[in-house]
SEGUVEX-633795 format. One record per residue (C-alpha): y, z, x. Coordinates in steps of 0.25 Angstrom, whole numbers, plus 5000, padded with zeros to 4 digits. Layout:
N
YZX ...
***
This chain:
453
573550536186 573750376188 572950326200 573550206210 572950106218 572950106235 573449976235 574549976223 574249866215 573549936202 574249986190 573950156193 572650186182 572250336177 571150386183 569750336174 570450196177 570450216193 569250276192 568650166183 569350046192 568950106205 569550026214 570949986211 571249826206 571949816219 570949846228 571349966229 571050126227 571550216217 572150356221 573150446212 574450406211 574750556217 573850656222 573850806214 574050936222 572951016220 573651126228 573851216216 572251186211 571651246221 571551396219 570951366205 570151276209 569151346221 568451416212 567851316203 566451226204 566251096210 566251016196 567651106190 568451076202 568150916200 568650926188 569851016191 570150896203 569650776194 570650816183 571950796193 571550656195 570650616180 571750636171 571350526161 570250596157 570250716147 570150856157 568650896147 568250746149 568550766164 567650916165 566450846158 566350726168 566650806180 565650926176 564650816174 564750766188 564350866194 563050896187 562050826194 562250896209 561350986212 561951076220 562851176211 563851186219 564151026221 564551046233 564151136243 564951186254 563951236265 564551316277 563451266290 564351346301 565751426302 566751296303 565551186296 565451186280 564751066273 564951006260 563850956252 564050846244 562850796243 562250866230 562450756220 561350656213 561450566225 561650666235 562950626242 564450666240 564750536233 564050606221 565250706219 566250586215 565250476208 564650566197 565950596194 566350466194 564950426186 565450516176 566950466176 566450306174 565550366163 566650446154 567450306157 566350226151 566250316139 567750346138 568150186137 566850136134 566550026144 565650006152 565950016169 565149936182 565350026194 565449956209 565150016220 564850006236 564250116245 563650136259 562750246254 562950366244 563950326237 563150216229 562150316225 563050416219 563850316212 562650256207 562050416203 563650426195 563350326186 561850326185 561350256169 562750306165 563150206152 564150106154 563850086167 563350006180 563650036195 563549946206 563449996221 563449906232 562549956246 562349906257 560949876259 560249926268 561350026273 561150146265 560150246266 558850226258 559150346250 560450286245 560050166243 558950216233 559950326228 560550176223 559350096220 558550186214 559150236203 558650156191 559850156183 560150046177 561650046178 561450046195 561649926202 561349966218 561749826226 561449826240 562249716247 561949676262 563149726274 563849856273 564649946264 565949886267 565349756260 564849806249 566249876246 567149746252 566349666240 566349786231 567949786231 567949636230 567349646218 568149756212 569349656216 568849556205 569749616194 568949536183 567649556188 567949706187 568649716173 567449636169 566349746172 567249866172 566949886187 567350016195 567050066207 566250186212 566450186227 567550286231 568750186229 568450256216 569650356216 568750446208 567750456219 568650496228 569350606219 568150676215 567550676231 568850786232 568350876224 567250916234 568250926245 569051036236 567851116232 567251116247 568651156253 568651286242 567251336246 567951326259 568451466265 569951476261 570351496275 569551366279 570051266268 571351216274 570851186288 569251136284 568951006286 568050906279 567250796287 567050696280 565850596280 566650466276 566350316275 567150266266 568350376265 568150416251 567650566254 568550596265 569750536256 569250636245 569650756253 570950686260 571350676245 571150816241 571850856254 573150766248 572950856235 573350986241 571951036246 572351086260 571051016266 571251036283 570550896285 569650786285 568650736296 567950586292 566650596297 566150456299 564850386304 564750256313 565550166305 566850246309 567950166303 568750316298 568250386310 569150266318 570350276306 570550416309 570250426324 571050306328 571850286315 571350146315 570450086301 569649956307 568449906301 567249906310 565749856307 564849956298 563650006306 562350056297 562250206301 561550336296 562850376287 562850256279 563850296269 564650296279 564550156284 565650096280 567050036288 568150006276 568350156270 568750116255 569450246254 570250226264 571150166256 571650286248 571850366261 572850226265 573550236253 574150386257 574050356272 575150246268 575950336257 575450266247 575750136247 575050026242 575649906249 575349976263 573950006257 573849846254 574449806266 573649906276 572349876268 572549696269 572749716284 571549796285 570749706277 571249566287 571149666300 570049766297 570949876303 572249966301 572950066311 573450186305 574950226311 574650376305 573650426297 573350576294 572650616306 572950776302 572050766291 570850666295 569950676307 568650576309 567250586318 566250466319 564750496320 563750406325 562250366321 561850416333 562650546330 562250586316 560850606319 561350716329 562350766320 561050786310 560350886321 561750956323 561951006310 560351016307 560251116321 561751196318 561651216304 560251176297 561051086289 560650936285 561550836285 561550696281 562150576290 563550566284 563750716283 563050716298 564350616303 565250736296 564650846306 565050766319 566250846327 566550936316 567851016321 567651156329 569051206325 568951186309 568051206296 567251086292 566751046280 565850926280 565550846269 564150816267 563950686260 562550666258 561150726258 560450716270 559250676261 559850556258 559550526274 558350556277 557850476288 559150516298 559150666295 557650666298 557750596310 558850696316 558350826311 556950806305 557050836292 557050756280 558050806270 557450746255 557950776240 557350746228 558350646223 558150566234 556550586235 556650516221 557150386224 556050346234 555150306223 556150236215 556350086214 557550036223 558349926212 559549876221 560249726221 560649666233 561749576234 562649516245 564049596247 564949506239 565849526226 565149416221 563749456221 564249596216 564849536205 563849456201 562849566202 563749636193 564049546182 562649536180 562349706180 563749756174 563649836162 564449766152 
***
């Protein structure tokens, strides 16, 4: 399987190039040239465990990499969860089911895609015997589970960019208190959006990038994007037969990556019945898919800080079909928003795609709710994901994070204080974290001076 850029204007790769690039020379996103139908899959597939039916997925897309080669990496990432299970689909009432996919080293669902790719840039390393600087941004947990991915790993540096300030404590040391020497956390001042704006300048410096080997780890990464699926497949199998083709999954989404993930898997024959974007406050995909409308508006700090974020990489990919895949009308749509700050959708797929909005003031509320109605703690982002569930259809909500990642909110809603022991941990540790302004060129020079050579 080849792999094309959203915007056309890169010579298609294989897939351990794509993934080893990230984001596309162009500027843009990689996606398969085609997508596969997994229709005729799916009976010999229900039955099997979490870390089997990635690989059975993986091996539709990885086809550069020896099928044995493929089983070791996969099996591998999916060792350090500590649920058996992965990911545990939990029924709290007759229409409501919750999937947990917050059982990973850094407790949130960005774990299921950045072992995996841990592991991928590791086999590349070994395989071609080069060294590999990894760049990233985040506006909370992704950070911490890229940074867990590729943790002392040889070969390797990673450099994630936070905003300061705008995380939660626990994230922020999840980063910074590591004591890798390979992890570089760099807290910049303003907002996500920043930190990736300068983050993609930098990966636009062609010779700065050939230079240190630099990929990218946010989910631009194609490969991010294609293992997120996987948990979509296995939840909608521990689904009652009768139940699958008209479930919907809410979606906790910032950045449009997990959402995307399921929308994809849809597009591959899996008769998924929709998809509802939960967001917080900072509502620009609530707006797109309310009004059909993508304009840019001011990021407000809130309780869902992953979640802060107005410019939705991934919304690129969902463009690219949305236009029948055509890379001048992907450039075209993408320069006016970049000069306007907004685009109107003549259509889009309003069948498949609902979107709610929740509050600050609302999530603390939404906390008590699901406390009171199920005994079931939820953490902010998941909280945003149980705000006007539908009464006619099965839900399946996807639960991002622990809720022990944010203590001081859920004990100010319910009273308890959810801990775990990873977490406990990091308190005592020293916090090592760089900060520097929100500009390509302070990133790079940071990097020239860290990168392993």
């Amino acid at each position: 399987m080849i792999y094309v850029s959203t915007r056309g204007q890169t010579p298609a790769l294989g897939f351990s190039d794509a993934v080893a690039m990230g984001l596309a020379p162009d500027g843009g996103l990689f996606l398969p040239e085609s997508l596969p139908d997994l229709s005729g899959r799916l009976a010999s597939w229900e039955k099997l465990r979490y870390a089997e039916l990635c690989f059975e997925f993986m091996r539709e897309f990885a086809t550069d990499i020896p099928a044995e080669t493929l089983r070791v990496i996969v099996e591998k990432s999916y060792t350090a969860f500590s649920q058996a299970e992965i990911a545990p689909l939990k029924q709290l009432g007759s229409r409501v089911h919750v999937l947990e996919l917050f059982h990973g080293p850094t407790l949130a669902f960005k774990d299921f895609a950045l072992q995996l790719l841990g592991n991928l840039y590791e086999h590349q390393c070994q395989e071609r015997r080069e060294t590999i600087n990894v760049l990233g941004a985040t506006s909370g947990d992704t950070g911490a589970a890229a940074i867990h991915g590729l943790l002392g790993k040889p070969g390797t540096a990673i450099f994630i960019l936070y905003p300061d300030g705008r995380v939660s404590p626990l994230q922020e040391r999840q980063m910074t208190c590591t004591g890798a020497e390979n992890v570089f956390a760099l807290a910049v001042d303003g907002t996500f959006d920043d930190a990736q704006t300068a983050l993609k300048e930098v990966f636009g410096d062609q010779e700065f990038r050939r230079r240190h080997r630099l990929s990218a780890v946010n989910s631009i990464n194609l490969a991010r994007v294609l293992a997120q699926c996987v948990y979509y497949l296995y939840a909608w199998f521990r689904l009652p037969a009768a139940q699958r083709e008209f479930a919907e999954f809410v979606v906790p989404t910032g950045n449009f990556g997990n959402v995307l993930a399921g929308w994809l898997l849809q597009r591959m024959g899996v008769p998924i019945g929709g998809f509802k974007i939960a967001t917080n406050q900072n509502d620009i995909l609530y707006r797109l898919f309310a009004t059909g409308e993508y304009r840019v508006g001011a990021v407000t700090p809130s309780l869902a800080p992953s979640m802060d974020i107005q410019v939705a990489s991934n919304f690129e990919r969902f463009l690219y079909f949305q236009v029948g895949r055509d890379p001048a009308k992907v450039r075209a749509i993408l320069e006016q928003f970049k000069r306007t700050g907004d685009y109107r959708f003549a259509e889009w797929d309003r069948g498949t795609f609902s979107a709610s909005r929740c509050s600050d003031a609302e999530i603390p509320g939404i906390i008590q709710r699901v406390y009171r109605e199920f005994g079931y703690v939820v953490d902010p982002h998941t909280a945003c994901a149980f705000k006007d569930l539908s009464p006619d259809r099965v839900s399946v909500v996807l639960a991002t994070a622990s809720p022990a990642k944010f203590p001081e909110t859920i004990a100010s809603a319910i009273g308890v204080v959810p801990t775990h022991p990873s977490l406990e941990a990091l308190k005592s540790r020293p916090i090592v974290k760089h900060r520097i302004p929100a500009t390509p060129a302070a990133i790079r020079a940071f990097i020239d001076q860290h990168a392993v050579a």
